[in-house]
C-alpha positions in Angstrom: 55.3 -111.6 9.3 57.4 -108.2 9.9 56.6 -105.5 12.3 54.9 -102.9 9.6 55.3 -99.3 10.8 52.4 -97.6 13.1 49.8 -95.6 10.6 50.4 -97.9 7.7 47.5 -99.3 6.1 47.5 -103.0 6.8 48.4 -105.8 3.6 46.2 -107.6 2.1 47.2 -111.0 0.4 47.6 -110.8 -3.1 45.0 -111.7 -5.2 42.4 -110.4 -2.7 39.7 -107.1 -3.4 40.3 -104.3 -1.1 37.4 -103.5 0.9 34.6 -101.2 0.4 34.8 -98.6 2.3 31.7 -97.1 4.7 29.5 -94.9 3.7 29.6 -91.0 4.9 27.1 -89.8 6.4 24.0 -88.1 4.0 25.2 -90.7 1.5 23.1 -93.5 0.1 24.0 -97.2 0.4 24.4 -99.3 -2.6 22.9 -102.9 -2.6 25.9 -104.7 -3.3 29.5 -103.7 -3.4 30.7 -103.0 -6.6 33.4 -105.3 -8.7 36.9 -104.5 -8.7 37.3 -103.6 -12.1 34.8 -100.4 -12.1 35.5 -99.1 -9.1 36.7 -96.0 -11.0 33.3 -96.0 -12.3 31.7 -96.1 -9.1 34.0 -93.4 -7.4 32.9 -91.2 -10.5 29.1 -92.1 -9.9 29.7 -91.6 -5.6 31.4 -88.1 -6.5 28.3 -87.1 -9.0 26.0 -88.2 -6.9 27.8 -86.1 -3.6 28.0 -83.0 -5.6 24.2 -83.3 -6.4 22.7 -83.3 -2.8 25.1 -81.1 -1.8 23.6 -78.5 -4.1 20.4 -76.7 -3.2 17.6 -76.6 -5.5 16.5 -73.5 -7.3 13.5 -71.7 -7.6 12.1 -71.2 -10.7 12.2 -67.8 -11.0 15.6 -67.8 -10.9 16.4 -69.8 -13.0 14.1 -67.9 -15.6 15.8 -66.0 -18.4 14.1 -62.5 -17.5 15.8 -62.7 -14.0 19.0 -63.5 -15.1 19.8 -59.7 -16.4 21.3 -57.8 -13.1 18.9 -54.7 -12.4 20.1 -51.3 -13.4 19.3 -49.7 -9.6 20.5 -51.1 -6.6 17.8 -52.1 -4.4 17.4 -49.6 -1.4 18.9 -50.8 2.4 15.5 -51.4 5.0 15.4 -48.3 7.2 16.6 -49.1 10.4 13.1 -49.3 13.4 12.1 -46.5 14.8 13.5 -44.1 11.5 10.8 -41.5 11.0 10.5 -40.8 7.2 12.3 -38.1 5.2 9.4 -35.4 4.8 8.7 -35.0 0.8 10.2 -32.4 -0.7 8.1 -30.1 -2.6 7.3 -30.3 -6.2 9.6 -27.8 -8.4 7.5 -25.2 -9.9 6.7 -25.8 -13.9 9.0 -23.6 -15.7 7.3 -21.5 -18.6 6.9 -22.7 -21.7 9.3 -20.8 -24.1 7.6 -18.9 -26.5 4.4 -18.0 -24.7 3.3 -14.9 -25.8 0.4 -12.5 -24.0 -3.3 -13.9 -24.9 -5.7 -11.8 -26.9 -8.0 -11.3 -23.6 -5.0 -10.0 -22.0 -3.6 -7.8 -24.3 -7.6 -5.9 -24.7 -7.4 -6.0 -20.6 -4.0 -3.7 -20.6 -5.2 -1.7 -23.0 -8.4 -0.9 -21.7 -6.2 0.1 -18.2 -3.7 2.3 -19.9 -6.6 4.2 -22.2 -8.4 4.8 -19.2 -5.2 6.3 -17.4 -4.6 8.4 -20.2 -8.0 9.8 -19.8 -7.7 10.4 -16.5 -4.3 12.1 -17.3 -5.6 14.6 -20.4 -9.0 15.0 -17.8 -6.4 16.3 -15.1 -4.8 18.7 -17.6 -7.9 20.1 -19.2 -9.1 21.3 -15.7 -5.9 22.3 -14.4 -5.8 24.7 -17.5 -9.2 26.0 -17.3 -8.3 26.4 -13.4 -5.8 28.9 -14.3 -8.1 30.7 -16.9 -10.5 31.4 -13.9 -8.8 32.3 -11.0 -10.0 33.1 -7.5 -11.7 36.8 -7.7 -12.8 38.5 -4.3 -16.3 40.1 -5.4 -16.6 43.4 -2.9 -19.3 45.8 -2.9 -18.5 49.1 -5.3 -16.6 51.9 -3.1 -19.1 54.2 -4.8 -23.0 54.2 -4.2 -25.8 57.1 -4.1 -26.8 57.5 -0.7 -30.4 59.9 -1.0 -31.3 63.1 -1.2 -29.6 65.4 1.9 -33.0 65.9 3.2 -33.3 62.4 3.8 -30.7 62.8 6.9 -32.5 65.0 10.0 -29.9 66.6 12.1 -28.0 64.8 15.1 -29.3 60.7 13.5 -26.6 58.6 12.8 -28.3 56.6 9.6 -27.3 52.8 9.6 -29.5 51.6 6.6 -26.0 51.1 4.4 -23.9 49.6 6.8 -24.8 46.1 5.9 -24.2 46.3 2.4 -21.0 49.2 2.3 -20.1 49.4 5.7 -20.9 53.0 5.8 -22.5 55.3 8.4 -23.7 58.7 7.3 -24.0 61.2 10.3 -25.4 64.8 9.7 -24.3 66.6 13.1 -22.6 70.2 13.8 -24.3 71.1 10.3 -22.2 68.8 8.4 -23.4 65.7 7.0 -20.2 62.9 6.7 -19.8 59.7 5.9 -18.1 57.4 8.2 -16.2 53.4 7.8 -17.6 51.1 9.8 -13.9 49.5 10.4 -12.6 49.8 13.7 -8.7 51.6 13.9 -7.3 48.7 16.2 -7.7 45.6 14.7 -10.6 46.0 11.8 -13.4 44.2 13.2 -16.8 46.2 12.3 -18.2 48.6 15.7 -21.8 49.3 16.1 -23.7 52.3 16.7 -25.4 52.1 20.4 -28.2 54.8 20.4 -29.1 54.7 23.6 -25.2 55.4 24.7 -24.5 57.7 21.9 -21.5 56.1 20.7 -19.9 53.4 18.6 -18.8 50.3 20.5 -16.6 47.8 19.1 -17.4 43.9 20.3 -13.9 42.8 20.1 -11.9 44.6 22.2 -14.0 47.2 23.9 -13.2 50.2 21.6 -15.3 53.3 22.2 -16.1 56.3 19.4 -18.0 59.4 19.8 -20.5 60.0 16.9 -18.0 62.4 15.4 -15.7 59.3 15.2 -13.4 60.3 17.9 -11.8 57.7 19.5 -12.3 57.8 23.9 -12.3 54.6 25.3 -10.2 51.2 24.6 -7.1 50.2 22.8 -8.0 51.6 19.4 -5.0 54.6 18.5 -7.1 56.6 16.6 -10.4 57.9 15.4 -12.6 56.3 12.7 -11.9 57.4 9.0 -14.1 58.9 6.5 -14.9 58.3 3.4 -15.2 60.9 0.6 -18.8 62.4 0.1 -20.6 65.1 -2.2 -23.3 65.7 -4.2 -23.8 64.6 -7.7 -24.5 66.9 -9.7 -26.8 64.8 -12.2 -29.1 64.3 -9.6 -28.2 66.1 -6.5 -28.0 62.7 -4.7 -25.4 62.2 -2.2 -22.7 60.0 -3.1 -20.1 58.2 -1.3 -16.6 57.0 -2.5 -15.2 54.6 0.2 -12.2 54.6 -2.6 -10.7 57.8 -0.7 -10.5 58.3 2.7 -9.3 61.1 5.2 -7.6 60.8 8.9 -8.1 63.7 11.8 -4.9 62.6 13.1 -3.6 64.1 9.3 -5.9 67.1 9.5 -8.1 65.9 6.8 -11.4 66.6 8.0 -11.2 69.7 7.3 -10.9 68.9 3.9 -14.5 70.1 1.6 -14.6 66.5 0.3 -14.7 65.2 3.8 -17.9 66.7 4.4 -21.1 68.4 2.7 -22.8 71.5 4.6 -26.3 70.0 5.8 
């Protein structure tokens, strides 16, 4: 027999059924060989029977019609270990319904406020105007007042009972009785009459007056004034008008209104 060339498969005699070959590994072994003529058969069968175990069984739930749609959203990714959550972000606030008008308990609530203001307003203006229909008035004492009869008024006594009231001293010396203003010629604060020094002192600055009035002592720059004084002649009161006065530095003293004869 010839030399047949290395890798060949090796003849077989005719006439002769070629050999089964070995089973692979993870495949089963059949009993008996099979016959020559369905060894197509059996190849089919073997090839069946391979891609069978090969396969891996499926669950049941996938192989179940409601799994077998693909899901709409994609399934989120693990977060990594160690991630600290995403802090939750805050609810959006609820827009207002469109339409929504004020309630009824609101709408008394703002009228209630803005009749009140408008009370307060017309309340404002009603005293403001009567304000202005009564404005400040300085109530004085009348320049003009009966004093007494002259014999009420002894000779050399300065007489003090009106200065309280009218600011008025009424003096009867040199045989004249006059009437003098109890306002001191520096800066107008009120003297008093100091019998036991015979003179008129003023407290504020130190001011000193004769009882004629004449000015001796202090920072005053001129006597005291007098008022205007005479009798009435409904009565024959004296009566003195602090209304008109008369200065010595003007040489109104000597004026018959100045004085009445004692």
């Amino acid at each position: 027999m010839a030399d047949e060339p290395e890798g060949s498969p090796p003849s077989r005699p005719p006439g002769t059924a070629a050999p089964t070959p070995s089973p692979r590994e993870g495949e089963p072994v059949e009993a008996s060989a099979a016959p020559m003529g369905a060894t197509e058969g059996a190849r089919a069968e073997t090839g069946a029977a391979r891609t069978s175990i090969d396969r891996e069984p499926e669950s049941p739930a996938s192989t179940s019609p409601a799994n077998t749609t693909p899901s709409d959203k994609p399934i989120p990714a693990a977060p990594p270990p160690g991630a600290r959550p995403a802090a939750a972000k805050p609810a959006a606030a609820k827009p207002a319904a469109a339409g929504e008008g004020v309630t009824r308990r609101g709408f008394f609530s703002w009228a209630a406020v803005a009749w009140v203001g408008f009370t307060v307003a017309i309340g404002g203006c009603v005293s403001a105007m009567g304000r202005f229909m009564f404005p400040n008035v300085l109530f004085e004492p009348p320049t003009s007042f009966k004093a007494g009869d002259p014999k009420d008024f002894p000779q050399g006594v300065v007489d003090t009972r009106y200065v309280d009231r009218y600011g008025v001293w009424i003096v009867n010396d040199t045989g004249r009785i006059y009437a003098l203003i109890a306002i001191c010629t520096h800066l107008g604060c009120p003297p008093a009459w100091l019998d036991t020094q015979n003179k008129f002192k003023c407290p504020c600055h130190g001011s000193g007056y004769y009882k004629s009035g004449i000015n001796f002592e202090g920072p005053t720059p001129r006597p005291l004034e007098r008022a205007r004084i005479f009798i009435s002649p409904d009565d024959g009161q004296i009566v003195v008008d602090k209304a008109q006065k008369y200065q010595w530095e003007l040489g109104q003293w000597e004026d018959p209104n100045s004085y009445i004869p004692a």
